[in-house]
N, C-alpha and C positions, 0 to 999 in steps of 0.2 A: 443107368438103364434099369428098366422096369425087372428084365430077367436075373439082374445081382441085386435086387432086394429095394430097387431107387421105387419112389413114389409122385404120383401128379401132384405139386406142390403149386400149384395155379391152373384156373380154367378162365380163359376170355370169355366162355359164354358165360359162366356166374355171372364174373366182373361184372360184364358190361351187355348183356342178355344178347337178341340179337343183334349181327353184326354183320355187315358184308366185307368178309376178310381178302377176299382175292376177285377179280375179274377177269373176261375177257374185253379184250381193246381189239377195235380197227379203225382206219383212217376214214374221214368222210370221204375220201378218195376211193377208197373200196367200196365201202357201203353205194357208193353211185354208179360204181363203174360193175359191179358183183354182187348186187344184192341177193342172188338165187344162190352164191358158195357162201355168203354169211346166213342166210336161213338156213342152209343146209348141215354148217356148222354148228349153230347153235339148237339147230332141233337133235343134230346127233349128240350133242352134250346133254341138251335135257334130255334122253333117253337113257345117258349113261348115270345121271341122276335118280335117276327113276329106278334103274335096274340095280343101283345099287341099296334101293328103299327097299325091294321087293323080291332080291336075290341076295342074301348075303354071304351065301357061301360061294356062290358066283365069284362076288367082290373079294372075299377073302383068298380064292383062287388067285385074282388077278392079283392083287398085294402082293401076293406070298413070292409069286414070279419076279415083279418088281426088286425086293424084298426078300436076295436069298438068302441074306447071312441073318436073319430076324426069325426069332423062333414061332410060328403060326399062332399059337396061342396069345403070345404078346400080339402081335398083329389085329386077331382075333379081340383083344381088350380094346387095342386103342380103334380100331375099325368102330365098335360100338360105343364107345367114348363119344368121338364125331358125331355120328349118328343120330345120338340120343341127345346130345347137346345142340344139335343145331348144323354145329359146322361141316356140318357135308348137310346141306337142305337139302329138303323134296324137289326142289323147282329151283332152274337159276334164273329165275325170275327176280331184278332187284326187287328189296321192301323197300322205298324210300327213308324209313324210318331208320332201316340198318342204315343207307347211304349216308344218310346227314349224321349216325353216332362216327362213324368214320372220317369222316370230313370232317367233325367238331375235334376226335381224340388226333388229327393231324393239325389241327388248324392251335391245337392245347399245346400242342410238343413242338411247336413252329416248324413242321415240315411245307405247310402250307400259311401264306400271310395274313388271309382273308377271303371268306366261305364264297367259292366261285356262285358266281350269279345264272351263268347255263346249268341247264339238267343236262348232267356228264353219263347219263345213260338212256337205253333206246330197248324199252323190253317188245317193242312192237314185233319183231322178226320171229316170238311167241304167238304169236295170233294167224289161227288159220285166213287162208287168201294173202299175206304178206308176203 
């Protein structure tokens, strides 16, 4: 741990620049049957992105909560680690370019057989009037 003296001895965004490390998923089934609780969903995430761009001490409150046996200041380190590196984006807007480093670094370690042929994401619910 960073607070007994350990140090960041690997960063995925050096590695591998950017990267879409994590999603959210729902079923076409939802998306058909609720598409005003999945906009609503994902514009209250991009807010929460957003707020964490432009409130950090906000964000750091909300950590620390999460987060209570974690001394603030580590928190504090790796909160802007993220940040600055990419991996908390401005927007959870996919980059396509992250989706396919992702799909390729699964497709390398055979978690996956062979690079799916649909577009496995849908950032339209982003777009005012949707």
């Amino acid at each position: 741990m960073e607070a007994q003296g350990g140090r960041v001895v690997f960063s995925y965004p050096e590695a591998w620049g950017p990267l879409a490390f994590t999603g959210v998923m729902v079923s076409s089934k939802t998306i058909a049957e609720r598409p005003d609780t999945v906009r609503k969903f994902i514009r209250a995430y991009q807010k929460a992105f957003q707020m964490i761009q432009a409130d950090r001490e906000r964000a750091l409150e909300i950590a620390a909560k999460q987060l209570p046996n974690l001394d603030k200041a580590i928190i504090r380190r790796a909160l802007e680690r993220l940040i600055s590196s990419g991996s908390i984006p401005a927007s959870v807007e996919v980059n396509p370019e992250s989706w396919r480093k992702l799909l390729q670094i699964r497709l390398d370690v055979g978690d996956i057989k062979k690079m799916p042929e649909a577009q496995l994401y849908d950032n339209s619910f982003l777009a005012p009037g949707k």
